[in-house]
C-alpha positions in Angstrom: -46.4 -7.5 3.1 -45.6 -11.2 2.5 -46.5 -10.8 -1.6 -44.6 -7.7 -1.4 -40.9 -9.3 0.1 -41.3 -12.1 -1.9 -41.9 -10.3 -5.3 -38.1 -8.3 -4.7 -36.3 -10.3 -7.2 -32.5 -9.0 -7.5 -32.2 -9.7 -11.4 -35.5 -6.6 -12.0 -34.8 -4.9 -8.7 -35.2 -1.0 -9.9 -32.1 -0.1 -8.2 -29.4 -2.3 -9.2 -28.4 -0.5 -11.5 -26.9 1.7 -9.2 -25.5 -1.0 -7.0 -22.3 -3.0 -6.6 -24.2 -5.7 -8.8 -24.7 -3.7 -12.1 -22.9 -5.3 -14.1 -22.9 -8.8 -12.4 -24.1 -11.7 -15.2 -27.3 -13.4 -14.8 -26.6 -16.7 -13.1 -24.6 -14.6 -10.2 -27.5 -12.6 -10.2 -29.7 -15.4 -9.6 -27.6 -17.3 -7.2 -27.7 -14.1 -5.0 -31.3 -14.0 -5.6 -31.9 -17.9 -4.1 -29.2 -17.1 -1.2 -31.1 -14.1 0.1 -33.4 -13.0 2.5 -35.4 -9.9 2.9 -36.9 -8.8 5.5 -39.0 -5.9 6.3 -37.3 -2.7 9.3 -39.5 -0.8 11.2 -38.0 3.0 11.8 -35.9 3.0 14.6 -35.0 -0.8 14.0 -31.2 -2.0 14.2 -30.1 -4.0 11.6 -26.9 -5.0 13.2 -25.2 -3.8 16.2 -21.7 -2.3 16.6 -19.5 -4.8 18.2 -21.4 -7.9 16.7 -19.4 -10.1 14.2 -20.9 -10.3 10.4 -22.5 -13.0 9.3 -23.2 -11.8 5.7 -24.1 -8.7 3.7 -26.9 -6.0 3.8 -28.5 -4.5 0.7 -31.0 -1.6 0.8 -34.2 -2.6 -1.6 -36.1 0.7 -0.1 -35.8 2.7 2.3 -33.2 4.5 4.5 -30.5 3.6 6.6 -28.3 5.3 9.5 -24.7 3.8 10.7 -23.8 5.3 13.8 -20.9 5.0 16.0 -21.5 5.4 20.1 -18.8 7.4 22.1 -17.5 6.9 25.1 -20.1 9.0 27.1 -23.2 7.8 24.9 -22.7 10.3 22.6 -24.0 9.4 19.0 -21.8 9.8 15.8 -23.6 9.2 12.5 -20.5 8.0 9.8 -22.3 7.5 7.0 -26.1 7.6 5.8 -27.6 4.7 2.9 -30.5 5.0 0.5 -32.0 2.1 -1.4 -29.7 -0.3 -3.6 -26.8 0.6 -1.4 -24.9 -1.9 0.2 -24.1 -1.8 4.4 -21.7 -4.0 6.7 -19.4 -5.1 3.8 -16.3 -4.1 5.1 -16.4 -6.4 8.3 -17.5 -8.7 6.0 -14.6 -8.5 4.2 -11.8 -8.1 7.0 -13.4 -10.8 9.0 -13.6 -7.8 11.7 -16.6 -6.6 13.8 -19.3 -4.2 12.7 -17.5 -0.4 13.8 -20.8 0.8 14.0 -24.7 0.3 14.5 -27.4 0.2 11.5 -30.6 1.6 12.3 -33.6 2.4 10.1 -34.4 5.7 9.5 -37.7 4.9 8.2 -39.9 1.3 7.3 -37.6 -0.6 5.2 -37.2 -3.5 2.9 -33.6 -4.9 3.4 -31.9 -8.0 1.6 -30.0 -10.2 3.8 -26.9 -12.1 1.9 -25.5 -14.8 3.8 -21.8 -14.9 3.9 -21.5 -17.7 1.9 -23.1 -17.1 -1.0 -21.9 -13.6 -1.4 -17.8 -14.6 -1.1 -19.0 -17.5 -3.4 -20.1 -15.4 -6.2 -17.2 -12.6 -5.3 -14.5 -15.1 -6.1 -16.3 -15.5 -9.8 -17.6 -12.1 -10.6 -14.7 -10.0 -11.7 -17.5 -6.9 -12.1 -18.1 -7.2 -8.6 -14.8 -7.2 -7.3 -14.2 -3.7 -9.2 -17.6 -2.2 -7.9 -16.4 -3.1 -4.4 -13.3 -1.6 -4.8 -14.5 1.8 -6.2 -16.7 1.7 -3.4 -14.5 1.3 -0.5 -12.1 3.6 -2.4 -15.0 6.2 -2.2 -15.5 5.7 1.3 -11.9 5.9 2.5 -11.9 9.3 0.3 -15.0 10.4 2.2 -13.6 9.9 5.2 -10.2 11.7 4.5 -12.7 14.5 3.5 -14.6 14.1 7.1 -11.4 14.7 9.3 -10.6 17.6 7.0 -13.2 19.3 7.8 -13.8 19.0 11.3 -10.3 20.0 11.8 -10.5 23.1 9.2 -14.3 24.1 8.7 -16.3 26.2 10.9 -19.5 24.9 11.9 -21.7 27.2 9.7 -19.8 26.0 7.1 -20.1 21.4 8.1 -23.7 22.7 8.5 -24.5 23.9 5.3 -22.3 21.1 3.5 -24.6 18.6 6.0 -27.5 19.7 4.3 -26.4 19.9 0.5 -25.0 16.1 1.1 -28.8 15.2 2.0 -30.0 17.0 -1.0 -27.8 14.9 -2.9 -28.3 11.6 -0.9 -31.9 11.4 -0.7 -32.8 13.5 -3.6 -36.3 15.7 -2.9 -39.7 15.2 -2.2 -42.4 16.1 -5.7 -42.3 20.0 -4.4 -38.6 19.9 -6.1 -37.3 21.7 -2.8 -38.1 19.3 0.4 -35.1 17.3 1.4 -36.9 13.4 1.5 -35.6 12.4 4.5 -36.4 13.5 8.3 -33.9 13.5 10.7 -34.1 15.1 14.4 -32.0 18.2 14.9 -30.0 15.7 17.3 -29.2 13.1 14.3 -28.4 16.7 12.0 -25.9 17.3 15.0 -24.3 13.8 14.5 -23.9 13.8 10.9 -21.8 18.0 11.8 -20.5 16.6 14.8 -21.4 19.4 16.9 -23.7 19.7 19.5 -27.5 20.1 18.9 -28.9 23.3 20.3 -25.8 24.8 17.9 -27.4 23.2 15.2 -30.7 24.4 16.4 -29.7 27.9 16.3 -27.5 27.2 12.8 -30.7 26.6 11.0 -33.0 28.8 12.4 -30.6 31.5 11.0 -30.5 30.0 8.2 -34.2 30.1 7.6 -33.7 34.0 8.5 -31.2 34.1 6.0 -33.8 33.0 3.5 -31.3 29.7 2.9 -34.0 27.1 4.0 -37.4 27.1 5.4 -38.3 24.2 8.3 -42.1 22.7 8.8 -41.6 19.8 11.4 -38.7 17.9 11.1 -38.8 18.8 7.3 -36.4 21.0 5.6 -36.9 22.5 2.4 -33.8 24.0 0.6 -35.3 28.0 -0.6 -32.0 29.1 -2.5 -29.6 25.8 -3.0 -26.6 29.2 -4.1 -26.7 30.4 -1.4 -26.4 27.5 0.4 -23.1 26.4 -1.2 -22.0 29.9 -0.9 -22.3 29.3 2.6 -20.9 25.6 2.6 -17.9 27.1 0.9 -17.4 24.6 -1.4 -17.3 24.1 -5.6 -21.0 22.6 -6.3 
């Protein structure tokens, strides 16, 4: 495992180019390369802790990533989900705030520490960067407008079935070309709705009546994607 965290050098990392660093030059490449450290996350492992103060910035090399926020009664909200070369914990970083919410690996990952230093360092130089992080947090204050609009407007069918086409798209599918690649408990599916889980429970077993999906496990494999934005209700 050693061999294998050491040999994750940013500047041939095969997904930066998808990440806020893709067009970043060289020698800010290679300064971010020499300031970081990766580190291997067991499933289930936190990365940081909501409440905790930031101390620099998280990027996925592989795997998966939950944030979660807890309410007031324990109650588990998942805000947004991360797949490898995405970035976590940036805007805490950046509004010298808390973390808002928990990260927690939904599977054995590799993830690249950046200590605070290094990354404001080269964000004060790297015009490129600057943008990226701007069209991100752009993207995420859009996708949270979204979020309240639909639990305030969409039934729960509906959040359901949007839930699941948002994985598809996230996390892409397993070599079958119809198995979402990512397992989640019908209790974390519930958190990303925001409903409660035996509704979800009974949501997808009628949608496996409905021939919409069929379930094996925790795995979910999308049978007819139309009909399943038929029933999200949205333009796909």
């Amino acid at each position: 495992m050693e061999d294998k965290l050491n040999s994750k050098n940013c500047a041939i990392c095969g997904h930066r180019s998808h990440s806020i660093f893709c067009n970043s030059s060289g020698e800010n490449i290679n300064e971010i390369n020499d300031g970081k450290v990766t580190s291997e996350y067991k499933k289930g492992q936190f990365l940081f802790y909501e409440g905790a103060h930031p101390h620099g910035l998280f990027c996925i090399s592989n795997g998966k990533v939950k944030l979660s926020q807890m309410g007031d009664e324990g109650k588990e909200t998942i805000v947004r989900l991360a797949k490898s070369g995405d970035v976590i914990g940036y805007k805490a970083l950046l509004g010298g705030n808390r973390y808002t919410a928990s990260a927690i690996a939904l599977e054995d990952s590799i993830i690249c520490f950046i200590p605070k230093e290094t990354f404001f360092n080269v964000l004060k130089k790297d015009p490129d960067l600057s943008f990226s992080l701007l069209s991100l947090l752009s993207s995420e204050l859009h996708n949270a407008e979204n979020k309240i609009v639909q639990l305030a407007q969409k039934p729960v069918r509906e959040r359901l079935a949007e839930a699941l086409l948002f994985l598809r798209e996230t996390y892409g599918l397993e070599e079958d070309g119809s198995t979402l690649d990512v397992q989640l408990t019908r209790e974390e599916i519930a958190n990303i709705v925001g409903t409660a889980t035996e509704s979800t429970i009974r949501l997808l077993s009628e949608f496996k009546k409905d021939g919409i999906i069929d379930m094996v496990g925790k795995k979910i494999k999308v049978i007819d994607k139309d009909k399943l934005v038929k029933t999200a209700n949205i333009s796909y």
